[in-house]
NUZADREN-932908 format. One record per residue: residue in three letters; chain; x, y, z of N, C-alpha, C, O in turn. Coordinates in Angstrom, 1 decimal. Layout:
['Ala'; 'A'; [X; Y; Z]; [X; Y; Z]; [X; Y; Z]; [X; Y; Z]]
...
END
This chain:
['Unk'; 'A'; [28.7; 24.5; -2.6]; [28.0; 25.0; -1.4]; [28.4; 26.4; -1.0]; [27.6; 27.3; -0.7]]
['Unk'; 'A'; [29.6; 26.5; -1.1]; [30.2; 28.0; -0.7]; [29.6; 28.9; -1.5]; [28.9; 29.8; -1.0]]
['Unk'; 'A'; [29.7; 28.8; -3.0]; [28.5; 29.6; -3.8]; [27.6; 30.4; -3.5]; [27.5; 31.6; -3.4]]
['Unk'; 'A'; [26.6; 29.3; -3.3]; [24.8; 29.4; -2.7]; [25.6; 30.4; -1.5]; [25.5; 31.6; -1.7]]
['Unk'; 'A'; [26.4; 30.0; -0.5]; [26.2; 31.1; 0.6]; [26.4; 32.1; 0.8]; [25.9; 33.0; 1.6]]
['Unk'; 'A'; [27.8; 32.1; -0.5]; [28.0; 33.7; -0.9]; [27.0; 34.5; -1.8]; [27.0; 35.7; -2.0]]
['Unk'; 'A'; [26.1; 33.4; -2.2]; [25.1; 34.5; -3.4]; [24.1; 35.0; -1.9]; [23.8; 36.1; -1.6]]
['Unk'; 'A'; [23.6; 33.8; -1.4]; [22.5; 34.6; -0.1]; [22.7; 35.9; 0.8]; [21.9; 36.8; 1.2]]
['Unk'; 'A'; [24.3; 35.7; 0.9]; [25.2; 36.6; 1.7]; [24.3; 38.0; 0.8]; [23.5; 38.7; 1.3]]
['Unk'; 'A'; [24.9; 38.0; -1.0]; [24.9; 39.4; -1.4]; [23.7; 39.5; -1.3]; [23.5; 40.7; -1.4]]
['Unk'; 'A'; [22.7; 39.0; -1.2]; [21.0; 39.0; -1.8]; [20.4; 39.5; -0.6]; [19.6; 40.4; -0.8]]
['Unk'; 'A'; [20.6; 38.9; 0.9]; [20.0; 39.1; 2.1]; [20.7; 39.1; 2.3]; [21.2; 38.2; 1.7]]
['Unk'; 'A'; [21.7; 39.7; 2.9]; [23.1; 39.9; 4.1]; [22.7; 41.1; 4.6]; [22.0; 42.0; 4.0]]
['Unk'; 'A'; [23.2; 41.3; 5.7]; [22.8; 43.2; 6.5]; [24.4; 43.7; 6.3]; [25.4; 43.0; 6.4]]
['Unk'; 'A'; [24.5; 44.8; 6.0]; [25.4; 45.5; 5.6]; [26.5; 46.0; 7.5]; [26.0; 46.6; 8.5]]
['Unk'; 'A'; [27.4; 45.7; 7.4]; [28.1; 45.3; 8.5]; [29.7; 46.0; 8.4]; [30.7; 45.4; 8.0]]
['Unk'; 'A'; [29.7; 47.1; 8.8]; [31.4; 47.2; 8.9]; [32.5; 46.9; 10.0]; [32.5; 47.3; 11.2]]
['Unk'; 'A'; [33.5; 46.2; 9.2]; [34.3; 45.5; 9.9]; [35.5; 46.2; 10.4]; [36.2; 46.6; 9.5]]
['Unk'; 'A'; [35.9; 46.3; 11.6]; [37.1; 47.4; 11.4]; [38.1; 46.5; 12.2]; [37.8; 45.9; 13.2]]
['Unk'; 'A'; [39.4; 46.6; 11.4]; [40.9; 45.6; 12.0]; [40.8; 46.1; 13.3]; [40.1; 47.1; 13.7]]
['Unk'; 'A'; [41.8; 45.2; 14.0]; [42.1; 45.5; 15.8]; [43.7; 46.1; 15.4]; [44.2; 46.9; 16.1]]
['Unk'; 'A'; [44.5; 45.6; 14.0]; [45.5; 45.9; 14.2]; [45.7; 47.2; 13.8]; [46.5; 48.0; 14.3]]
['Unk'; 'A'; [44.8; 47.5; 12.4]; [45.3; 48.6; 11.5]; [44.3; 49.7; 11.6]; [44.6; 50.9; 11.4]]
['Unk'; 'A'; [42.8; 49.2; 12.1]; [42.0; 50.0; 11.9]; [41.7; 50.3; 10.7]; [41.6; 51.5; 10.4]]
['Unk'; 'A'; [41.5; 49.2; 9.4]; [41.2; 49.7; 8.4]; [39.4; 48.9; 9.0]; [39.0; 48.1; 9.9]]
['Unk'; 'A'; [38.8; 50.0; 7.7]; [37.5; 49.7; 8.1]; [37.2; 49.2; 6.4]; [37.6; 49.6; 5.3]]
['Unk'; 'A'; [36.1; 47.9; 6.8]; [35.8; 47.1; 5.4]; [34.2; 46.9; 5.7]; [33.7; 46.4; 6.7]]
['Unk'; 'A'; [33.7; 47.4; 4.6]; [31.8; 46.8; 4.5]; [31.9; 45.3; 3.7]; [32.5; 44.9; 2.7]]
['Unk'; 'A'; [31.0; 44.7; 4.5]; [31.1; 43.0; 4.2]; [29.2; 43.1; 4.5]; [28.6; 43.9; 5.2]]
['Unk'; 'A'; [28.8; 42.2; 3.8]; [27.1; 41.5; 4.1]; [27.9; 40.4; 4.6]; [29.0; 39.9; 4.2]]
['Unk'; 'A'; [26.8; 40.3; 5.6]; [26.4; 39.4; 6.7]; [25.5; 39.2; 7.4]; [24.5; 39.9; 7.2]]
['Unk'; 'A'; [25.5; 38.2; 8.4]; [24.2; 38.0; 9.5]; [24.7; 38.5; 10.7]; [25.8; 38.4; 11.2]]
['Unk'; 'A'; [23.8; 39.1; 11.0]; [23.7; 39.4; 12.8]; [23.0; 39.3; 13.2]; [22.1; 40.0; 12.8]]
['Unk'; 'A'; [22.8; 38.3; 14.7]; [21.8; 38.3; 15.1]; [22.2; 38.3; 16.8]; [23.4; 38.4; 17.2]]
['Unk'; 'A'; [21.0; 38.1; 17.7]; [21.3; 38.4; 19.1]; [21.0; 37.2; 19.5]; [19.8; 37.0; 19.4]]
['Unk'; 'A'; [21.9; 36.1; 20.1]; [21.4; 35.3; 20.9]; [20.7; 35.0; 21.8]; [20.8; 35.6; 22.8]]
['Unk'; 'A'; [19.8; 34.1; 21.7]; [18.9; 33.7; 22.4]; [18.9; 34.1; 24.4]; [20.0; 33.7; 25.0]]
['Unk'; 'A'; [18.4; 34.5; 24.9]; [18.9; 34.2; 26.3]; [19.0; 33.1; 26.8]; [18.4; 32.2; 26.3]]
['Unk'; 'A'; [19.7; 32.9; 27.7]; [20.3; 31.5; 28.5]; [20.0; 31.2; 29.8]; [19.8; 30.1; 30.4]]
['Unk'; 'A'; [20.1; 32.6; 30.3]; [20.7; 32.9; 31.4]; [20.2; 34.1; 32.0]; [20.5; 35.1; 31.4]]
['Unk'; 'A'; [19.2; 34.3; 33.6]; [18.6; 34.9; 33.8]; [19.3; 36.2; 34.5]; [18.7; 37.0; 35.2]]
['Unk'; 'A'; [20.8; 36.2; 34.2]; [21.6; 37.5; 35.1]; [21.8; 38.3; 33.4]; [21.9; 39.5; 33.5]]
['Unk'; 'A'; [22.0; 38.0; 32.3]; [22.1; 38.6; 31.1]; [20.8; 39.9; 30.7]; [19.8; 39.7; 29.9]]
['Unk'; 'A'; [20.9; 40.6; 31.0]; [20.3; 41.8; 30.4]; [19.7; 41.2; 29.3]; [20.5; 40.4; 28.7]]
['Unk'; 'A'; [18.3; 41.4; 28.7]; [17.3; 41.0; 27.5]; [16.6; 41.8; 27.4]; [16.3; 42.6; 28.3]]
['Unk'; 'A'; [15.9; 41.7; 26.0]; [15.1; 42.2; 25.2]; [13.5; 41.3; 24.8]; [13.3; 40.7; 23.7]]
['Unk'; 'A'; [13.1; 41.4; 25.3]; [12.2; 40.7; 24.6]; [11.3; 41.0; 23.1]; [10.7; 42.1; 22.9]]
['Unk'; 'A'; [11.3; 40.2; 22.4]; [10.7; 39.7; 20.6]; [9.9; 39.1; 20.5]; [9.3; 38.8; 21.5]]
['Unk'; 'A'; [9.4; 38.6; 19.3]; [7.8; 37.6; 18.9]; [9.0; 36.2; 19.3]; [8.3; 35.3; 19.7]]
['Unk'; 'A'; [10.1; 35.9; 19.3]; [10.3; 35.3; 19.4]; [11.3; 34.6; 20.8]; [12.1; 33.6; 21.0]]
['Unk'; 'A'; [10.9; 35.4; 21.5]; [11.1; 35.4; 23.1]; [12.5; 36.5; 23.7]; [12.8; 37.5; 23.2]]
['Unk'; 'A'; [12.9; 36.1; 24.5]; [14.0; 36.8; 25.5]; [15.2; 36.5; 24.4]; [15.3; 35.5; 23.8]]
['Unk'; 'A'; [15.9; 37.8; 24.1]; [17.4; 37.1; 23.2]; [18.2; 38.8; 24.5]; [17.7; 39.7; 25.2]]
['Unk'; 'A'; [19.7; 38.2; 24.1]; [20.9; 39.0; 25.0]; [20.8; 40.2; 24.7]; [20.3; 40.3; 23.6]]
['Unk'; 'A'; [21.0; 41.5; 25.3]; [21.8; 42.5; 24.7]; [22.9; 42.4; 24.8]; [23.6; 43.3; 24.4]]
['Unk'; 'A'; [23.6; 41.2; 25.5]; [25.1; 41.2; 25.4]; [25.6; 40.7; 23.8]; [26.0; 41.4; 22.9]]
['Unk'; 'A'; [25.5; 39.5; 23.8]; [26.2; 38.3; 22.5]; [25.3; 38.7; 21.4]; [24.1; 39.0; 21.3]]
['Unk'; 'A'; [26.2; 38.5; 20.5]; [25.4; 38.5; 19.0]; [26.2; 37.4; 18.6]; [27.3; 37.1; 19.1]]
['Unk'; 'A'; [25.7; 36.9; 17.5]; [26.3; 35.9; 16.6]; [26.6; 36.3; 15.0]; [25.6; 36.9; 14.6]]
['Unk'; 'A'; [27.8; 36.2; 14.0]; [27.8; 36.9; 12.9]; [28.6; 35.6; 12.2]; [29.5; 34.9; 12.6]]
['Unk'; 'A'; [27.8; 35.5; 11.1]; [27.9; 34.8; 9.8]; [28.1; 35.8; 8.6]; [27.4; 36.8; 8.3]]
['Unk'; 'A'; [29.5; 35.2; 7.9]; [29.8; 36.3; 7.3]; [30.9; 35.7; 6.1]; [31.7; 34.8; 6.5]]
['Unk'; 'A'; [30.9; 36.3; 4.4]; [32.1; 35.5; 3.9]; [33.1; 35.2; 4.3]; [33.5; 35.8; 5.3]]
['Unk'; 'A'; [33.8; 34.3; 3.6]; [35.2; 33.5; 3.8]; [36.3; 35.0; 3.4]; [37.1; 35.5; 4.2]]
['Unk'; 'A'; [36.0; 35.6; 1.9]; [36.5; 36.6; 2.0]; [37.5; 38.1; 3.4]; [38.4; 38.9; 3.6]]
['Unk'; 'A'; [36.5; 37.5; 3.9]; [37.0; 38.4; 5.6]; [37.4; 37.7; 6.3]; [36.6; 36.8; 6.5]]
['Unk'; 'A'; [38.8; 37.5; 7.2]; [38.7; 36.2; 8.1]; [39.0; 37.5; 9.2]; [39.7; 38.6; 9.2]]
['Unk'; 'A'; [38.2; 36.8; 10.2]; [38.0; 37.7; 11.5]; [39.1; 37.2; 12.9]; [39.5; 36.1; 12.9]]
['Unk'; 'A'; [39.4; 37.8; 13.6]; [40.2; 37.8; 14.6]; [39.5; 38.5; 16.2]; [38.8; 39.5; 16.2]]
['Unk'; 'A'; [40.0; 37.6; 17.5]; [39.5; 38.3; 18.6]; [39.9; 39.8; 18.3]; [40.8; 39.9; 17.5]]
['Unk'; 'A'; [39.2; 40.9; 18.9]; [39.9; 41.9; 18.6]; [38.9; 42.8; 18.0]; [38.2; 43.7; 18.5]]
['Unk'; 'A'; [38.9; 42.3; 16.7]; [38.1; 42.9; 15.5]; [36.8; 43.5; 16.2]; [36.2; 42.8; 16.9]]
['Unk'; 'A'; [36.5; 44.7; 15.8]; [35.4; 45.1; 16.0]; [34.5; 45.5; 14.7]; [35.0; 45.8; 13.6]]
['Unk'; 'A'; [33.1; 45.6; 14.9]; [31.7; 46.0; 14.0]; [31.1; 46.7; 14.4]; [30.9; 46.9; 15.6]]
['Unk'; 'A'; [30.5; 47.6; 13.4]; [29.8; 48.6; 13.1]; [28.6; 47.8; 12.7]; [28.7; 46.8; 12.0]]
['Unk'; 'A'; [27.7; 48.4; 13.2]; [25.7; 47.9; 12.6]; [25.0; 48.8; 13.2]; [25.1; 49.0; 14.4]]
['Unk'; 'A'; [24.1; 49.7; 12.5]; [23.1; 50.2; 13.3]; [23.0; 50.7; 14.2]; [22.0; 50.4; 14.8]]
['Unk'; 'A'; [23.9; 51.7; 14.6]; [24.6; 52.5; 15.7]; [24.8; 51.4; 16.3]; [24.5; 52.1; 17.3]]
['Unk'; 'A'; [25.1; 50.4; 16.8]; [25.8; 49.5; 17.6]; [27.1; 49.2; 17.6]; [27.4; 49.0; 16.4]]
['Unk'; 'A'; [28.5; 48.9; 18.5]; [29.3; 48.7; 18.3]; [29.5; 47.5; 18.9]; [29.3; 47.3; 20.1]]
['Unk'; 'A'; [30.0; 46.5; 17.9]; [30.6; 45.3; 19.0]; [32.1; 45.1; 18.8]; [32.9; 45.7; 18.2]]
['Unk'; 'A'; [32.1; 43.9; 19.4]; [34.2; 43.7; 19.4]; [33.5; 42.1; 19.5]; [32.5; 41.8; 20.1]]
['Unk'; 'A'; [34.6; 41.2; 18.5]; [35.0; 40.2; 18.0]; [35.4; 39.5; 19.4]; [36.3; 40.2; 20.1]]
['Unk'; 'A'; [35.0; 38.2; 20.1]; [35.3; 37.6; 21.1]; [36.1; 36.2; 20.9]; [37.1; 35.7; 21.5]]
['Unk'; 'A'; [35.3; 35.8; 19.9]; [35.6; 34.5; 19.6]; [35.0; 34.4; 17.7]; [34.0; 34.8; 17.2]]
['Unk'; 'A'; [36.4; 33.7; 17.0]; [36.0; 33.5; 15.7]; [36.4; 32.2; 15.0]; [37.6; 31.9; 15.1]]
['Unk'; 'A'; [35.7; 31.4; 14.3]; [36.3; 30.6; 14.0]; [35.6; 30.1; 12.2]; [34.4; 30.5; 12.0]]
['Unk'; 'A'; [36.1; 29.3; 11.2]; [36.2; 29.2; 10.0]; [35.1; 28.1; 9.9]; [35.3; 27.1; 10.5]]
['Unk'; 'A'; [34.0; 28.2; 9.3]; [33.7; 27.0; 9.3]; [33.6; 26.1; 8.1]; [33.0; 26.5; 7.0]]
['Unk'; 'A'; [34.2; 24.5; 8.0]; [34.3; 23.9; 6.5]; [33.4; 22.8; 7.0]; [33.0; 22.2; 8.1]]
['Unk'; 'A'; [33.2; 22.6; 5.4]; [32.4; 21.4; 5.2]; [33.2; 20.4; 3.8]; [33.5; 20.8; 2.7]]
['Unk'; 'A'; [33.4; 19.0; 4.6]; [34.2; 18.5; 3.4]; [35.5; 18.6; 3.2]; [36.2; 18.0; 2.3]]
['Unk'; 'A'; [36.0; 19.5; 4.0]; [37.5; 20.5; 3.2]; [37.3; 21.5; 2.7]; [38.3; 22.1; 2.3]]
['Unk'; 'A'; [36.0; 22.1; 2.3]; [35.5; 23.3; 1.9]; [35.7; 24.2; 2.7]; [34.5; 24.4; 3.1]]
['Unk'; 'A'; [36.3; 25.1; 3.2]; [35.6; 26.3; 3.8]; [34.9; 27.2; 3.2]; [35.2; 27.8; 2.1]]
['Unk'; 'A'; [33.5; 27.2; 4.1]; [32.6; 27.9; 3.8]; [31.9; 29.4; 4.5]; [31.2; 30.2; 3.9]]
['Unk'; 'A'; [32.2; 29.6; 5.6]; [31.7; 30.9; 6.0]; [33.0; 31.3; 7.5]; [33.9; 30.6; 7.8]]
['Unk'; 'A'; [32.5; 32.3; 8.0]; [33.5; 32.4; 8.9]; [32.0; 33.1; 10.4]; [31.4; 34.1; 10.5]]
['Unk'; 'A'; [32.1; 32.3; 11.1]; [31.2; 32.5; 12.7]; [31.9; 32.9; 13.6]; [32.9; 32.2; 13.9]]
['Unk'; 'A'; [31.6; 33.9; 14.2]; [31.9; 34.6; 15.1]; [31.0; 35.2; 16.2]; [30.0; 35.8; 15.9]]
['Unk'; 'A'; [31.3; 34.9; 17.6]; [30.8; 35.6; 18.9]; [31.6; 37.0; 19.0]; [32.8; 37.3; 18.9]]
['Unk'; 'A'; [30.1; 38.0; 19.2]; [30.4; 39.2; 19.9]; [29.6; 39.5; 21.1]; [28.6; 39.1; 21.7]]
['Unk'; 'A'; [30.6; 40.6; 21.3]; [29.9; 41.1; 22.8]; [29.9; 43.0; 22.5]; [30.9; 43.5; 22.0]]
['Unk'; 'A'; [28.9; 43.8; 22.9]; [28.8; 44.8; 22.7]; [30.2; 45.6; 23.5]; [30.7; 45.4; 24.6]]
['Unk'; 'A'; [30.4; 46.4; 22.6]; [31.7; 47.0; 23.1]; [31.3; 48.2; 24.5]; [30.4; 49.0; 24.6]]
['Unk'; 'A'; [32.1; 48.0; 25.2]; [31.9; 49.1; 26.6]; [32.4; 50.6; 26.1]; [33.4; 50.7; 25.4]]
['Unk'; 'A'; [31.8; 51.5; 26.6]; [32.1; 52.8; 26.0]; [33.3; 53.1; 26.9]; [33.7; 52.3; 27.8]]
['Unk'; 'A'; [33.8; 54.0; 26.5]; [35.2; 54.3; 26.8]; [34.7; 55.5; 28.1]; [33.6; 56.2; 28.0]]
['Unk'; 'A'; [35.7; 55.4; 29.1]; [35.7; 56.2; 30.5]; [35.5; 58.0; 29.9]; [36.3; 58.4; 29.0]]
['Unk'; 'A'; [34.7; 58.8; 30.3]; [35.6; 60.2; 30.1]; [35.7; 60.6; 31.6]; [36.4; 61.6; 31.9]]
END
């Protein structure tokens, strides 16, 4: 099963750079990103064909190859986010992909 997810990963994946919280090394990984649904009527939205989603949270599906840490921030599409919450996901004893919540990064004070 891990396979199949890594071949979809290379086939359809959005191209995504990953950059450490510790070292600042920056790594291109395919992946998913997407914008969570809205929830919650004080969250800033966008509306799509497919209704209200956040400009805050995204969600990222991404190989086992990378394992992600709070901290971590991404590059996509002129967008920047930072890593909130991550965690491994297995099936069986398999681990198979690695899921992660972000939140768009706040620009820095000048």
């Amino acid at each position: 099963m891990k396979e199949k997810l890594e071949e979809i990963m290379r086939l359809h994946g959005q191209e995504i750079a990953v950059i450490r919280r510790e070292s600042g090394e920056e790594t291109a990984v395919l992946g998913f990103l997407q914008p969570f649904l809205k929830e919650r009527e004080d969250l800033p939205a966008t509306v799509t064909p497919l209704g209200a989603v956040s400009d805050q949270r995204w969600l990222y599906i991404g190989p086992m190859s990378l394992e992600l840490e709070p901290g971590d921030r991404m590059r996509f599409e002129g967008m920047r986010l930072v890593v909130q919450e991550a965690m491994m996901i297995c099936f069986r004893r398999e681990a198979l992909y690695f899921r992660a919540v972000l939140r768009q990064e706040k620009e820095a004070a000048q």
